[in-house]
N, C-alpha and C positions, 0 to 999 in steps of 0.2 A: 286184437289191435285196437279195433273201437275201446275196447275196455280200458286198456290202458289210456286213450287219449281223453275218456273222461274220467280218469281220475287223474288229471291233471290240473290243477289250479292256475289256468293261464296268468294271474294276477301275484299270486303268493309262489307260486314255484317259477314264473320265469322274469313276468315284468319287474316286479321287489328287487330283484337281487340285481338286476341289469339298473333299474332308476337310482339304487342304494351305493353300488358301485360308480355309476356317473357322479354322484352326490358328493359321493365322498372324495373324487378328482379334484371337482371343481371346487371343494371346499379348500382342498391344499394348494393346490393354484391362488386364492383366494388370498387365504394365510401366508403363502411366500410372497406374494405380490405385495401383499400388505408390510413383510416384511421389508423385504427389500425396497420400498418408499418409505420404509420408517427408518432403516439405517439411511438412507442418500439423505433425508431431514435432518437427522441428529450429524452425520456429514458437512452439511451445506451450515448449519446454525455454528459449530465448531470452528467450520473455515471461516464466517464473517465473525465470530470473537475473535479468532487470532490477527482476522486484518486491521480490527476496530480496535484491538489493543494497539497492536505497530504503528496505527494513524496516530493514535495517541500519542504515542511516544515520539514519532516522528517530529508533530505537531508540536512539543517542547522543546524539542532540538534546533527544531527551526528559529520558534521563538528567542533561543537565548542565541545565536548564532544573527540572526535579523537585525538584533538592537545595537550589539556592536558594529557591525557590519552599515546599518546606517548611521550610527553615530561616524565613523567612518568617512563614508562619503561624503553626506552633509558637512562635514568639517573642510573637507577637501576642494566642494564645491565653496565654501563660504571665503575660503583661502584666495581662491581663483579670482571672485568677482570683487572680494579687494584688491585685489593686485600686490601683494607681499612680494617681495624680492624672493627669487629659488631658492635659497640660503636658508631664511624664514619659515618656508611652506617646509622645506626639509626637515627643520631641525623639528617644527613643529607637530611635525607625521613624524618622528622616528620617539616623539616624545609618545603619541597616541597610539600609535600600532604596537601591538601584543601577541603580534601572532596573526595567522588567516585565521584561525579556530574555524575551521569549515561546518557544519553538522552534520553529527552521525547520523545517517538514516538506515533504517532496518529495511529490507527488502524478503526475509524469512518467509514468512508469512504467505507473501504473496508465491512464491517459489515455492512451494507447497503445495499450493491452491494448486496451482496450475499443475505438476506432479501428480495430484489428488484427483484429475479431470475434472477441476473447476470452471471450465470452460462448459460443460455438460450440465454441470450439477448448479452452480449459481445463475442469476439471472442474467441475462445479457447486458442489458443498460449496466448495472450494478459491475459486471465483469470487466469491461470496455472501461467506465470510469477510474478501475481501481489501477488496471494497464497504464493506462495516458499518464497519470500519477506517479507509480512507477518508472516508464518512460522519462518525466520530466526531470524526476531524482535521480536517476541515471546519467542524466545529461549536466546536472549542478554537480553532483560529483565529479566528471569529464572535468570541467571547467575547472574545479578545484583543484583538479590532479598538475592541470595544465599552467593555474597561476604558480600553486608549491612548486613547480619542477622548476619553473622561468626565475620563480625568489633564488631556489638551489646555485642556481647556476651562477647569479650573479653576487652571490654570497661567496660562493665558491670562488669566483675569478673577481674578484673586486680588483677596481680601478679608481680613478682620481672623479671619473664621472657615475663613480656606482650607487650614489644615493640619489643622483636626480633619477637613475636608470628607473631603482626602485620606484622610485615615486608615483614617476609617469605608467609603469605598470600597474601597479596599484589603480590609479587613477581609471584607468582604462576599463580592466575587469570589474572593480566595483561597480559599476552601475546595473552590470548585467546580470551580477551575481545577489543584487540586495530586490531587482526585478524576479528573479525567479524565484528568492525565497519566497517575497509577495503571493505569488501565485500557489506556488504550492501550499502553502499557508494555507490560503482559500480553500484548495478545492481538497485538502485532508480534511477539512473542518464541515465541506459538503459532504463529504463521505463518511463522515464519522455521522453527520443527521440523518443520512441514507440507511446507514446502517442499523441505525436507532430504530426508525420506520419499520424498515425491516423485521428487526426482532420482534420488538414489541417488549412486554414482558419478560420475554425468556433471556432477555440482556439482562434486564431489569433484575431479576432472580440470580443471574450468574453472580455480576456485580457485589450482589448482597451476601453470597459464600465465599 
């Protein structure tokens, strides 16, 4: 019995193979862990291209939807504080108005993200920002839905007082509606420099393919 326990290599026959097997746990632990924080990066950098794209895009829609929309107003208010007969301000809004032309805003992106547990995986401040945003394009579309159905109606049932109707409607929503593109405006244009910060180069790189 003594014999056999020295010729036992405490070191080479039992410590070795117990330290070589830990070794090699924790190198695979290691290795997936490392994995799996490099897929939720390539993840996370994905989600803010596709949001950074849709702000983009948003951010044109608005623009070209803004200018008419305050040419718009500003007409209307310019109308008012001369004082022009109803008749006048009518004929002269039916001369200008082309349509609501709302802007189309993309919401993909974002609805993805969140799908994707974007919530998890993006930053918070950066997350929050991109909601509220959303959130407020949510609420300009409401508004849009709600001036086009009220135009509908009174397109649909015209009467002898249907273009002053228009008018005053018009007049009413545009203010709030050429206010919110403002804003939104703004704060895609933060989020697009947020997002820039953000990436760093690896925007930079996407960009360039």
């Amino acid at each position: 019995m003594k014999t056999v326990f020295r010729d036992i290599s405490w070191f080479k026959d039992v410590l070795l193979p117990v330290v070589v097997t830990m070794l090699g746990v924790y190198l695979g632990i290691l290795a997936s862990d490392w994995q799996d924080q490099q897929r939720e990066r390539e993840l996370k950098q994905e989600m803010l291209r596709q949001i950074y794209r849709e702000a983009q895009s948003n951010v044109q829609s608005l623009t070209n939807s803004y200018q008419y929309h305050l040419q718009l107003k500003d007409s209307l208010e310019t109308w008012r504080q001369q004082q022009l007969p109803d008749a006048e301000r009518i004929r002269r809004g039916q001369q200008l108005f082309r349509g609501l032309n709302p802007a189309f805003l993309r919401s993909a992106a974002f609805t993805s993200a969140i799908h994707g547990g974007g919530l998890q995986i993006l930053p918070y401040d950066l997350f929050h920002q991109t909601a509220s945003i959303y959130t407020g394009q949510q609420k300009l579309d409401d508004m849009n839905q709600i001036l086009l159905g009220k135009l509908v109606d009174l397109f649909t049932n015209q009467g002898e007082d249907t273009g002053q109707a228009i008018y005053q409607l018009i007049q009413i929503y545009i203010v709030d509606i050429v206010r919110s593109e403002e804003m939104l405006m703004k704060e895609n244009k933060a989020l697009i420099e947020k997002i820039k910060d953000t990436l760093g180069n690896e925007l930079n790189k996407n960009e360039k393919d």
